[in-house]
C-alpha positions in Angstrom: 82.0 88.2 83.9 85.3 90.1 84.1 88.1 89.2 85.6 88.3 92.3 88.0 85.8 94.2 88.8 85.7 97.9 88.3 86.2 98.9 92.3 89.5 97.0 91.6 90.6 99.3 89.0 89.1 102.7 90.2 90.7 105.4 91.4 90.0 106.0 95.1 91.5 109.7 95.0 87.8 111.1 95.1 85.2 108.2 96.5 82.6 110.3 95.1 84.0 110.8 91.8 85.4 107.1 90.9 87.3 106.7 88.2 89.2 103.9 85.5 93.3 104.3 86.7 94.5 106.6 83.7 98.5 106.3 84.1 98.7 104.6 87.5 101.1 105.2 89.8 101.8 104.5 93.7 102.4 106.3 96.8 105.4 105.5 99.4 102.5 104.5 101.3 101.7 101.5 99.1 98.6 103.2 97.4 98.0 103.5 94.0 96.1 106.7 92.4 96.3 108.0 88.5 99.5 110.3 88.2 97.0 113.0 87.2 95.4 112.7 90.3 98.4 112.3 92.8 99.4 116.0 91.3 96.3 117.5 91.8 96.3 116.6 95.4 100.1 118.2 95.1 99.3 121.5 93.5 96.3 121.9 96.3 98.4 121.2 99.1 100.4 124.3 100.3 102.6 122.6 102.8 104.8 121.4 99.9 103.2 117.5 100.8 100.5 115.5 99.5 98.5 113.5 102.3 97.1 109.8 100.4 93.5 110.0 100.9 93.4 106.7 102.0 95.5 106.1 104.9 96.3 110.1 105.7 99.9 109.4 105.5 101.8 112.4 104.8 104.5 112.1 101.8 106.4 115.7 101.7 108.5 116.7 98.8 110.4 120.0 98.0 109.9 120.4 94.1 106.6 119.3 92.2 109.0 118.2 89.2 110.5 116.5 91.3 108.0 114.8 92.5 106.0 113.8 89.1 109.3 112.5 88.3 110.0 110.1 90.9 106.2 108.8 90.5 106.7 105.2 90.2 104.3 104.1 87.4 102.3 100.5 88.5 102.3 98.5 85.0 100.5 96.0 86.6 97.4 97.9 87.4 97.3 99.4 84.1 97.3 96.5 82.5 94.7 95.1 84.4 92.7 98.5 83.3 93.2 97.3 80.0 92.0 93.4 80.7 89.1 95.1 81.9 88.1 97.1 79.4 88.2 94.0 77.0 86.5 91.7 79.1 83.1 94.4 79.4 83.4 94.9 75.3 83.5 91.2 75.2 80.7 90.8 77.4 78.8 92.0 73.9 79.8 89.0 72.2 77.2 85.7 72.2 78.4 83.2 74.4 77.2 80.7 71.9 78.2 81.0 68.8 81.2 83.6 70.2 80.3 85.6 66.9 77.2 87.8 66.8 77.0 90.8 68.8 74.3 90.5 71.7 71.4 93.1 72.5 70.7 92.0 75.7 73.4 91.7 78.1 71.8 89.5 80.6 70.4 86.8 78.0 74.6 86.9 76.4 72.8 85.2 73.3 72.4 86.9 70.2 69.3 87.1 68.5 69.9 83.9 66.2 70.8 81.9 69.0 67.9 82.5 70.4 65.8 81.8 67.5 67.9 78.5 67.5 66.6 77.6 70.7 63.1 78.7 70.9 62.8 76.1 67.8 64.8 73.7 69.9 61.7 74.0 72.4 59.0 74.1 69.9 60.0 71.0 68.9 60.4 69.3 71.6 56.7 70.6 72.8 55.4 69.7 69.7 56.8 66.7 70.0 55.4 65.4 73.7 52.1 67.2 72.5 52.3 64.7 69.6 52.7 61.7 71.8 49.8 62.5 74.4 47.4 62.3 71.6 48.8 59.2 70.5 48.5 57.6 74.4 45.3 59.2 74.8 43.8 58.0 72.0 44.5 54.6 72.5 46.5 54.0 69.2 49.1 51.3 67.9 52.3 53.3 67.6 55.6 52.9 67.0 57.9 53.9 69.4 61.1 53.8 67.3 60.0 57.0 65.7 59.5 58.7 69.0 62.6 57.2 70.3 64.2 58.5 67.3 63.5 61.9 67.5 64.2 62.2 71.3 67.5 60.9 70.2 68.2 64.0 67.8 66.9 66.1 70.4 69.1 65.0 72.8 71.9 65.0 70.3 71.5 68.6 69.4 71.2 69.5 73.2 74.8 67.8 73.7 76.2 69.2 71.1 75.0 72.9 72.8 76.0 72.1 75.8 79.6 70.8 74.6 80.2 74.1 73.0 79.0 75.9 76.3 81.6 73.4 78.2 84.0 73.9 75.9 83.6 78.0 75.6 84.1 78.0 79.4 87.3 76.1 79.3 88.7 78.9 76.9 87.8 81.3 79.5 89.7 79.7 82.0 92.8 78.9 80.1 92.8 82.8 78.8 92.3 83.8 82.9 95.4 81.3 83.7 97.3 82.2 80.2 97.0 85.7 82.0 98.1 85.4 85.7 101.3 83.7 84.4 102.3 86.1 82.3 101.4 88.9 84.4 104.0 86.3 87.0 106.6 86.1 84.5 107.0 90.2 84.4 107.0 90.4 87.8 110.0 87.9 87.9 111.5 90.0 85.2 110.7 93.2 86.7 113.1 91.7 89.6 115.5 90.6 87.4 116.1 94.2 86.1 116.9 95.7 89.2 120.5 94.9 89.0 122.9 97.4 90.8 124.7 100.3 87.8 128.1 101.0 87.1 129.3 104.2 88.2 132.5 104.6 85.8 130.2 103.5 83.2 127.4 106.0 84.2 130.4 108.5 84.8 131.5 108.3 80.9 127.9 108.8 79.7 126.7 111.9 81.8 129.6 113.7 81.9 129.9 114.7 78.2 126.4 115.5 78.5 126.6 117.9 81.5 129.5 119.8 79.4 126.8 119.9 76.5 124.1 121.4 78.6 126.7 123.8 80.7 127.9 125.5 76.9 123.8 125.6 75.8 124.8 122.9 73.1 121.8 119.9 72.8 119.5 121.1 75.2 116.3 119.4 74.4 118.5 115.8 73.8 120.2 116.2 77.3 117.3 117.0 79.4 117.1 113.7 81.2 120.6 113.8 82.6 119.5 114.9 85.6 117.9 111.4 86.1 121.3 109.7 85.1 122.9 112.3 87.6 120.1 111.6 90.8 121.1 107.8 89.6 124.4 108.2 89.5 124.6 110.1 93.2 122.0 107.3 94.9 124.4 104.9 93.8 127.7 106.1 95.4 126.2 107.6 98.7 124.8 103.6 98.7 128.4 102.3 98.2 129.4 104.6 101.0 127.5 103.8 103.2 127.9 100.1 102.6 131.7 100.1 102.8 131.7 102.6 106.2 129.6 100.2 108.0 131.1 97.3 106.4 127.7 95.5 106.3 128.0 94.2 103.0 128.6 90.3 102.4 129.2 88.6 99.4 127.3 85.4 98.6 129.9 82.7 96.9 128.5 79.6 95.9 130.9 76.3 95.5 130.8 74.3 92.5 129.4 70.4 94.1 132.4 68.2 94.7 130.7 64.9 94.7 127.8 63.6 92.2 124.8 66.4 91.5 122.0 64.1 93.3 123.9 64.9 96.6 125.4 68.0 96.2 122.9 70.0 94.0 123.2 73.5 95.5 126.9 73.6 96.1 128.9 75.8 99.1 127.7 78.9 100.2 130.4 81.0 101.2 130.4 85.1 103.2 133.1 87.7 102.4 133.0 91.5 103.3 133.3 93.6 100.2 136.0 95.9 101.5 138.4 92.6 102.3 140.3 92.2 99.4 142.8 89.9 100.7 139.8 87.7 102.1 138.5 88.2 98.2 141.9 87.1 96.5 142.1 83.7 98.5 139.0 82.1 96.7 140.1 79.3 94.4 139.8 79.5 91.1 137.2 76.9 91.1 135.2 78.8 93.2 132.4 80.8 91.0 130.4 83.5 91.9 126.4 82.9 92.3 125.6 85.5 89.9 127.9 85.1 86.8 127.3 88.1 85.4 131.0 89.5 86.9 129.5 91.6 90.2 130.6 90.7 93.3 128.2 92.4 95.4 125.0 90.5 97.1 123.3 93.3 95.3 123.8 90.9 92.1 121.3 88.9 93.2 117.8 89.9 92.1 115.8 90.8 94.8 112.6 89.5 95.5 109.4 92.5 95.5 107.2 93.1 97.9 103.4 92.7 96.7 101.9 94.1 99.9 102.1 94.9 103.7 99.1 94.3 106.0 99.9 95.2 109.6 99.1 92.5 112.5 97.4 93.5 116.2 100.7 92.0 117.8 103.8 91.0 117.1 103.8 87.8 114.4 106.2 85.1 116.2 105.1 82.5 114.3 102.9 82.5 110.8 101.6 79.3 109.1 99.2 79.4 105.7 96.2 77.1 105.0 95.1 76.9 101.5 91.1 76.6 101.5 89.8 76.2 98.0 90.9 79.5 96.0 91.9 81.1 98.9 94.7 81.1 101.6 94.3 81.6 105.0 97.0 83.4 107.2 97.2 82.2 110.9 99.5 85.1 112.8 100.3 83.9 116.6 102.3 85.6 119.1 104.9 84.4 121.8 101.7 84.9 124.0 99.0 82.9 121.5 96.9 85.8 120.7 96.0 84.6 116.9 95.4 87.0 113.9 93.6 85.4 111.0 93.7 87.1 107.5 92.3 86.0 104.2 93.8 86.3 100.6 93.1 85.3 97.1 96.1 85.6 94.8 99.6 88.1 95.7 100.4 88.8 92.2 96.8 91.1 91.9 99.1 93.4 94.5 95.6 93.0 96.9 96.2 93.1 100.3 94.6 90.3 102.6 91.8 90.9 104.2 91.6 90.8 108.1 89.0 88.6 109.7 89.4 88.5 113.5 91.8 87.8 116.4 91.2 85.6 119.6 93.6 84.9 122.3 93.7 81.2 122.9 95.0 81.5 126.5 94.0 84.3 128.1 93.5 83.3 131.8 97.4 82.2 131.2 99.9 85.0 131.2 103.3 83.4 131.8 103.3 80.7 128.7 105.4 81.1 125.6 104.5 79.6 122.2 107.5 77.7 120.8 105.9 76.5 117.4 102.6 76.4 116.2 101.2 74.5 112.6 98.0 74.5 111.5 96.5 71.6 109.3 93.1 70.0 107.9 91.3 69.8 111.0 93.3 72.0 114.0 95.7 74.0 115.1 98.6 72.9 116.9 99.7 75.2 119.9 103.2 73.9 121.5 103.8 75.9 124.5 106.4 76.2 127.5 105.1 77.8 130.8 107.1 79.1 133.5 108.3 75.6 135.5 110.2 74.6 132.0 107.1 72.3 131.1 106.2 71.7 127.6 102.8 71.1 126.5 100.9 70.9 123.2 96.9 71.7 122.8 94.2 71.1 119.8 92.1 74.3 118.6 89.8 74.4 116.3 90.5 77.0 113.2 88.1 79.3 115.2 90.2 78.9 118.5 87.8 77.1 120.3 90.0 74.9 122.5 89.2 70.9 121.3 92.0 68.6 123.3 94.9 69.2 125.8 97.4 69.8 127.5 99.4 67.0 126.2 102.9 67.2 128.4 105.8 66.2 126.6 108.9 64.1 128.3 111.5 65.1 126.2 112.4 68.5 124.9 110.8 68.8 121.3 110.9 71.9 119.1 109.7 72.9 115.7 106.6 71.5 114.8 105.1 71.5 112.0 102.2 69.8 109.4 102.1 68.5 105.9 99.3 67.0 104.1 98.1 63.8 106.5 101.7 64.1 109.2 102.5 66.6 111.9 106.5 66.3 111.8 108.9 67.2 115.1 112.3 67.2 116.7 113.2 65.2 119.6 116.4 67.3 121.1 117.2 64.4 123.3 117.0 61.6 121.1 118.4 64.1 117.8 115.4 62.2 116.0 113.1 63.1 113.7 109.5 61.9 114.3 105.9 62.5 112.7 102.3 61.7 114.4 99.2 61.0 112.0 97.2 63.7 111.8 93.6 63.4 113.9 90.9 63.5 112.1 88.2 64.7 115.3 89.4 65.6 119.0 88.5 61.6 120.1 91.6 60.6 117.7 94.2 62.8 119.4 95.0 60.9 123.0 95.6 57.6 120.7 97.3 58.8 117.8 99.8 61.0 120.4 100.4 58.2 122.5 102.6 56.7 119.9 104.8 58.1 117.0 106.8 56.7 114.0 110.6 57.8 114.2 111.8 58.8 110.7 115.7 59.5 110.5 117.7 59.6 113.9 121.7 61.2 114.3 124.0 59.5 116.1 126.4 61.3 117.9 129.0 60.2 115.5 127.6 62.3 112.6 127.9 65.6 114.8 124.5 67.0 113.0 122.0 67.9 115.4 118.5 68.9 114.2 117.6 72.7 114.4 115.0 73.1 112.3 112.1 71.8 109.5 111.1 72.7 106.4 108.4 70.3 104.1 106.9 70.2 101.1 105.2 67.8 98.7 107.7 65.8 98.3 110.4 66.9 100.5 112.2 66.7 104.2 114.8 69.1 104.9 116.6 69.3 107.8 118.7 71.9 109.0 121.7 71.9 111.6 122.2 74.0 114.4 125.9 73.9 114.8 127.5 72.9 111.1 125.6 74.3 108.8 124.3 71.8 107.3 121.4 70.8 105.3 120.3 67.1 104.7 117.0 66.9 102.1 115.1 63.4 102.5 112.7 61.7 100.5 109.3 62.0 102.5 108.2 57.9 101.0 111.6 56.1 100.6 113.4 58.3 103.5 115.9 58.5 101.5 118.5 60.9 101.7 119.0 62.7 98.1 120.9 65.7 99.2 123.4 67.1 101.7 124.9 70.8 102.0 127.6 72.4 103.8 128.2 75.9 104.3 130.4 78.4 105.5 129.2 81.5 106.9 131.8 83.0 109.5 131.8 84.0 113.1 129.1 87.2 112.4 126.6 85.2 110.6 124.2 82.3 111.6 121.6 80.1 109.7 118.9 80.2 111.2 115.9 79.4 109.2 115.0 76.9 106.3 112.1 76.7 103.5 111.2 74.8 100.9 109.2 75.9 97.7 106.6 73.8 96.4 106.9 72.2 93.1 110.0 73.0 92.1 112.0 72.0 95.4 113.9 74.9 95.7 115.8 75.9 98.7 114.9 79.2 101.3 117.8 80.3 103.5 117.5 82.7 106.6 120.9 84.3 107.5 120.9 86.4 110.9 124.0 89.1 110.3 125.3 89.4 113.9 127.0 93.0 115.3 128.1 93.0 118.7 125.8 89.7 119.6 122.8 91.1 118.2 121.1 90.5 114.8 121.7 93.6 112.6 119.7 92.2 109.9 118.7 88.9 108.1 118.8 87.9 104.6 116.8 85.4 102.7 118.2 83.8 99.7 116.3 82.1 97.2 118.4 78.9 95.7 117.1 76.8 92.7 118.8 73.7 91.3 120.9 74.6 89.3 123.2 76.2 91.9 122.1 79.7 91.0 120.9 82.3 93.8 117.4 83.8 92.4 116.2 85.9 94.7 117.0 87.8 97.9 115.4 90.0 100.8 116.8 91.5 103.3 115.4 93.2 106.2 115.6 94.4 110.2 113.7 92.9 113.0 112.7 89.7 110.9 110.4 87.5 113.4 109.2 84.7 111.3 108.7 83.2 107.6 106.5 81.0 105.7 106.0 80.0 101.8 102.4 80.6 100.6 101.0 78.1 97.5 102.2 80.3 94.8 105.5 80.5 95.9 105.0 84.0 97.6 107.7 84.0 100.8 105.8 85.6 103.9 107.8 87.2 106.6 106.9 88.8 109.9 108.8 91.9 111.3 109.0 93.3 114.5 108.5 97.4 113.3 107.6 98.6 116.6 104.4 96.9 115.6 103.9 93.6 113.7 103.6 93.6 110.5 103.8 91.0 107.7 105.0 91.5 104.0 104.8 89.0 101.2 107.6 89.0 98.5 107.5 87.2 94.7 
């Protein structure tokens, strides 16, 4: 069976007239149509616009050129056009052998293989036939022979059904030899959008605008007005950048003390239009991309795969992994729950909605402070109008199951691993984890008591803000320092601190940990005139290198998916959530 199916590749332009994606390209919209298609649906529209035939969204333009040129092409797609056209002309080859051609699709065994096994089953009738005559009759027999030839039989049947087995696992490791390539240029994809060089730009077009203005070269400097649209986007970006003064400059410190502790280094802000600010840096302080730019656009930034919009506002998102798939639990400040359902984000698919439920609707003045989701429940953590914090059990469906459970001391951020719901006790600056219940009857018990895991004095001057977990990990994140402590989750031990240094306009605010590799998620909120302007994400691995960013307005709440993917909710007038590799 192929890998996608040939809905998945098919061009949606005309539902009637369905088509393999021939040069795909995609919309502003997020849609994706052949480039042959997207220009017939120009050239028919007089309004100088082309409306997507999927979600009506109107995408004007002022020259066709123009607008075939800026056509982004989707490599991805295409090449899963191509996968699929190998997979249905491999379809033809004998599972079995993997060598003759087949004439019946449905059997996938060529006609030898067939002959193989019919005599497989004649002689294993001929055999059984052979032995109720010899019962029947009454006879002295030896059973070694029978046993004997069962033995071959069963020998040859092995031997099939290993080679079956073992042409199965090839399958598989071809499908997984596939997704992580098809990762890899993604990740490189990202890596080439690295910010151009004007001066250097400047020198190459120029010589070539003389040569087309005197009518010398014409056909080898056609493109130049790509180099020029480049070369323009570029500096009216720099403009704007430096007359809002909005952009900051990631610096990361080289670590001080032994790698184990200080594996990530300093992460210092300066403006780009402070050069004084620039020329203070030590010498031993290095840039986080080496490559010489000082701009955060030096950083590769991460792509968005797809945007799904939410029925209100996503305040807080958690994923649950069930088999192949990943759930996405959406709740609002209010607890009305959106629940979506997705597969893989590198296949670009969008997840598929399911249903909403509102888990307190006879309750109108409640507001959700944190909310996890695990095996067996979801965790709601509430605080109602008279200050009083609460926490109730629902069932994946959002039938209610235990609660309220009112909490003495003030607790935020909770959140759920593998077998331990983990918290913050703001009085006691402790951090604490419960046993996950297995059934409702478990909760009152387990809740009564919990098992402290690291507690700050008031000494240390680090006070607990906020979580982030993984399969191995602990981090910890404070709310006035800016600081980041990283425990074992067994030993407890602590294997890494961080301090860093932001300035008076920018806050951390947010913390994530990737699976697997351990790497580090930071959320900084960019402050203008006491509000958030914008937030940035930056992506650090171990090896004191920033790997990826995102930036974006309005940024609500984030979460790391299995695979890596980083989930954020926005606040665009209406809720929405985008994933980024």
């Amino acid at each position: 069976m192929p890998l996608f199916t040939r809905e998945r590749v098919s061009c949606q332009a005309k539902p009637s007239e369905s088509h393999l994606y021939n040069d795909p390209v995609m919309l502003i919209c997020s849609h994706v149509f052949c480039r042959s298609c997207c220009l017939d649906l120009a050239r028919r529209n007089q309004d100088h616009c082309i409306i997507c035939p999927i979600c009506s969204m109107r995408i004007p333009f002022d020259n066709l050129n123009r607008f075939a040129t800026g056509l982004i092409a989707h490599g991805t797609l295409a090449t899963m056009v191509k996968q699929y056209l190998r997979e249905e002309q491999a379809q033809r080859i004998c599972v079995s052998c993997g060598k003759n051609h087949v004439n019946n699709v449905r059997s996938r065994i060529c006609e030898k293989c067939e002959i193989e096994q019919e005599s497989i089953k004649r002689k294993i009738v001929e055999t059984v036939k052979k032995c109720d005559k010899l019962i029947s009759n009454q006879k002295m027999i030896s059973l070694d022979k029978i046993y004997g030839d069962m033995n071959e039989i069963y020998t040859l049947i092995d031997q099939r059904t290993a080679n079956f087995n073992q042409t199965i696992e090839n399958y598989e490791k071809k499908l997984n030899d596939l997704l992580t390539k098809q990762q890899k240029a993604n990740e490189l994809n990202a890596l080439k959008h690295q910010p151009i060089d004007i001066e250097s730009v400047s020198e190459l077009v120029e010589p070539r605008l003389n040569a087309l203005k005197k009518n010398k070269n014409l056909l080898e400097n056609l493109d130049v007005e790509k180099e020029i649209k480049r070369l323009s986007d570029e500096a009216d970006r720099k403009l704007r950048l430096l007359k809002h003064k909005a952009d900051i400059v990631p610096v990361l410190r080289p670590p001080s003390m032994k790698p184990s502790n200080h594996m990530f280094g300093e992460l210092l802000f300066k403006s780009t239009d402070d050069e004084t600010k620039s020329s203070k840096l030590t010498p031993d302080q290095s840039m986080v991309n080496t490559s010489g730019d000082t701009s955060l656009q030096s950083i590769p930034p991460k792509l968005p795969m797809w945007t799904v919009n939410v029925n209100t506002l996503p305040s807080h998102l958690c994923v649950h992994s069930v088999g192949k798939s990943t759930l996405i639990f959406s709740c609002s400040s209010s607890g009305i729950i959106s629940l979506f359902n997705y597969i893989s984000p590198v296949t670009y698919d969008s997840p598929r909605y399911i249903r909403t439920f509102h888990l307190f609707p006879a309750q109108v003045r409640i507001h959700v402070q944190s909310f996890a989701v695990f095996s067996h429940f979801m965790l709601v953590h509430i605080r109602d109008n008279d200050r009083q914090d609460a926490i109730y059990f629902f069932s994946h469906d959002g039938n209610f199951e235990y609660g309220p459970i009112y909490l003495l001391n003030l607790v935020r951020h909770f959140l759920a691993d593998e077998n331990r719901l983990w918290a913050i006790d703001s009085v006691t600056q402790t951090i604490f984890f419960h046993v996950q219940p297995l059934s409702s009857h478990e909760i009152s018990s387990l809740f009564s008591r919990h098992d402290q895991f690291v507690t700050f004095d008031k000494e240390s001057n680090f006070i607990p803000l906020r979580l982030a977990i993984n399969q191995q990990l602990l981090a910890v994140l404070s709310k006035d320092f800016h600081q980041v402590y990283i425990y074992n989750k067994i030993s407890r031990e602590r294997i890494f601190v961080s301090h860093f240094t932001v300035g008076n306009s920018t806050n951390i605010w947010d913390i994530g940990l990737f699976p697997r590799d351990n790497s580090l998620l930071l959320k900084f909120d960019c402050m203008f005139e006491g509000n958030v302007k914008r937030s940035l994400f930056i992506h650090f691995n171990t090896k004191n290198q920033s790997v990826g960013r995102i930036e974006g307005k309005h940024c609500l709440s984030v979460v790391i998916g299995p695979n890596k993917e980083v989930l954020i909710g926005f606040n665009l007038r209406t809720g929405i959530i985008r994933c980024y590799m």
